[in-house]
N, C-alpha and C positions, 0 to 999 in steps of 0.2 A: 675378518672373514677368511675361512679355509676355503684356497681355491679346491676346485673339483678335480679328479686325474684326469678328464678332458679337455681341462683349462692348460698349457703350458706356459705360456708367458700371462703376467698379472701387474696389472701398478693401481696402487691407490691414493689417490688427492697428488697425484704429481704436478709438483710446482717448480718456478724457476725463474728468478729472478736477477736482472742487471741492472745494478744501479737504479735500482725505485722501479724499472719499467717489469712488471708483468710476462715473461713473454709464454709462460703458459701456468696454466692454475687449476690447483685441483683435477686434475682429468685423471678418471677412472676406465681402465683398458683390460678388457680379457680377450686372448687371442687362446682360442681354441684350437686342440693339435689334431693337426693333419687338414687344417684350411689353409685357404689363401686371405690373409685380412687385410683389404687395402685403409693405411691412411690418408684422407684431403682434405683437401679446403682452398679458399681462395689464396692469392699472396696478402703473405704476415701472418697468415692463421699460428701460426707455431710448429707448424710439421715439420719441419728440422730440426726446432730445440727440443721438441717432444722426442724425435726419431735420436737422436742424440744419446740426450737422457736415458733411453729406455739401453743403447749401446754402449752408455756408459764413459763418452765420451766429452762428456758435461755431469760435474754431478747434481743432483737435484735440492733444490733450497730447503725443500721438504716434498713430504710423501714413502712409498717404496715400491722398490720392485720386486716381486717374484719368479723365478725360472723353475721350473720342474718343481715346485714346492721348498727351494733355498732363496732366500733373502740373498739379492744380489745388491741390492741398495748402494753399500758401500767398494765394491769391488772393480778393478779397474777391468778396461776391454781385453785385457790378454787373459786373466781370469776367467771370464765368461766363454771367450773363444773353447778355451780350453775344456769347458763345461758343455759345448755343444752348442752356443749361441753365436752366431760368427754373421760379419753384415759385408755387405760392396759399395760401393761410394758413388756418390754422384758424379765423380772425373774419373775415368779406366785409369786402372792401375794396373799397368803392366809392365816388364822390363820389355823394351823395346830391342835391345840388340838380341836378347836370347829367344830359340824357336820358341811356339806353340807348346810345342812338347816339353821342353827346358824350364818355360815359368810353370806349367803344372808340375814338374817334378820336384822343384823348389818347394813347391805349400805339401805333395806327398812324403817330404824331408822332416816335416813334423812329425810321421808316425815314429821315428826314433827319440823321441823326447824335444828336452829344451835345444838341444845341440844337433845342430844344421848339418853337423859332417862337409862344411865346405872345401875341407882339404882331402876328403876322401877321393880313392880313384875314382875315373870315371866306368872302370869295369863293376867299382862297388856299387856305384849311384844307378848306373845300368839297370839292376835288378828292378828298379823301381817305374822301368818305361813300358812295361806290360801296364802296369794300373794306370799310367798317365798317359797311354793311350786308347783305354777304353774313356776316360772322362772326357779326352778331347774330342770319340767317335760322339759320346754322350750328348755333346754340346753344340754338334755339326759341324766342327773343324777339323776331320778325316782327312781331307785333300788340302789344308793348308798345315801340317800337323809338325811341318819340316822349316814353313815361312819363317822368317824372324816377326816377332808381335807387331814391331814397326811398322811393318807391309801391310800389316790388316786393315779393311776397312774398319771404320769407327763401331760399326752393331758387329761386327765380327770380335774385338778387341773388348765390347759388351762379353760378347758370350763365351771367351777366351776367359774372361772375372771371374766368369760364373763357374764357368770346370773349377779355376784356382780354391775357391772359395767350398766349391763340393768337393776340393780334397780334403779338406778338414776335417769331409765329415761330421756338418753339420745336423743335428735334429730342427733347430729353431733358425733359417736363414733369412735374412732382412736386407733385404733391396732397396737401396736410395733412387728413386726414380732412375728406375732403367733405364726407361726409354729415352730420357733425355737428350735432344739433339739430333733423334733418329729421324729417318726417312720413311716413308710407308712400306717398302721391301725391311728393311731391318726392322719395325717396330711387330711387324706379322712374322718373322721370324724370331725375334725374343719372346713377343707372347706365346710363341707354341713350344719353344724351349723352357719358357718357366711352369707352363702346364707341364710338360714332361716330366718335370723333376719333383713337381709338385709329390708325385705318387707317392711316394715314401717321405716325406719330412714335412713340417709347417712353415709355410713363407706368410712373412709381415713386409710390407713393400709403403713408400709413400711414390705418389705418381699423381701428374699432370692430369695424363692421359686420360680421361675419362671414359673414350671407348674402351681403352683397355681393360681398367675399370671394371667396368660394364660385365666383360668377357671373361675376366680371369677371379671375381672377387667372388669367395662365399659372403664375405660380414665386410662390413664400412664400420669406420669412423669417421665423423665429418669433425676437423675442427674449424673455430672461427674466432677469433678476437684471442686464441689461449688458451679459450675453453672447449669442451667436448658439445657441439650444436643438435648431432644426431647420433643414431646409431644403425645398420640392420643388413638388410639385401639393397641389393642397386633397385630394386621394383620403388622399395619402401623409403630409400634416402631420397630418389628421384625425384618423390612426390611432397614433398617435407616441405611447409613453404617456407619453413627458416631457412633452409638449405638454400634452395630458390631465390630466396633475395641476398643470402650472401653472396654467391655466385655472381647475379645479373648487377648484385651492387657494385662491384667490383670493376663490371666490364666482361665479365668468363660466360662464356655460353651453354 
């Protein structure tokens, strides 16, 4: 099937297997661009070997993927990166001794190619702290823009990723559950930070959170056992009663 130019991200029959076990099969995914598509499911469903695969960080037993209409199937994450598809991790990744300002100017050290200029002056690298400090205004870290990442709190060092990762200059961005770990002040301030960024690019996210969920998703995917259970708006997955007994099966409310 030719995906549609509304479709940006594509997989079909993606499977993946370890050692005889399953852990996700056949699942067909279209993430249309310029939405929010959240992946869930209860625990085990496969939305990290799925969210993986699709990043390239596992590769798939069978099936493929599609990016802007190129077969990424076989290509590793620096590949994809480089093509606009760039993801954040579920543990913050940041350098902890260098400022706010310092780790986003490291990922804006990619606009010079493969070669980081690490031994360049600092008057050369300099030039580049206009644009890595509008990303960190971007992000809401104006007033810590000078802290070392170390100092931040944990949903601060969340949203400190997320500038790193919008230096890239990504079209296609993929969030491993943000909110992970977060407290009700930082999970209300990453949700209004990833609506923000939302405006100009398509985010694919898996998350816990199902308020969040709720709040930020155009299109669901539910998985369950590996496989793809639902599909739609939070109105429509909500009501699903396969959904529903995965969920309550589990113990997830």
């Amino acid at each position: 099937m030719t995906p549609s130019r509304d479709t940006i991200l594509t997989a079909r029959r993606l499977s993946k297997q370890f050692s005889g076990f399953m852990a996700v099969k056949d699942v067909d995914l279209e993430v249309r661009r310029g939405s929010i598509h959240a992946l869930i499911g209860p625990n085990g469903a496969g939305k990290t070997t799925c969210f993986n695969l699709l990043t390239k960080f596992l590769q798939p037993s069978a099936g493929s993927i599609v990016f802007n209409g190129r077969d990424i199937t076989a290509m590793t994450p620096a590949d994809i990166a480089r093509l606009g598809m760039v993801r954040s991790f579920q543990i913050s990744a940041v350098f902890p001794k260098l400022t706010v300002t310092e780790n986003v100017r490291i990922a804006l050290q990619r606009r010079r190619g493969d070669n980081f200029d690490f031994w360049r002056s600092e008057k050369v690298l300099a030039e580049l702290d206009g644009d890595a400090l509008r990303l960190v205004a971007d992000v809401g870290l104006t007033d810590f823009a000078h802290h070392t990442a170390g100092e931040l709190s944990y949903g601060r060092k969340r949203a400190l990723e997320i500038a790193t990762t919008l230096a890239l200059d990504p079209e296609l961005l993929l969030l491993d559950e943000p909110m992970a770990g977060m407290g009700r002040e930082d999970v209300e301030r990453i949700t209004a930070l990833i609506r923000r960024v939302s405006a100009n690019r398509t985010i694919l996210m898996v998350e816990h959170n199902l308020s969040v969920v709720a709040t930020l998703s155009d299109r669901i995917t539910v998985l369950a056992r590996g496989q793809k259970l639902a599909e739609g708006d939070y109105a429509t997955v909500s009501k699903d009663p396969a959904v529903i007994e995965a969920y309550i099966g589990v113990g997830h409310a």
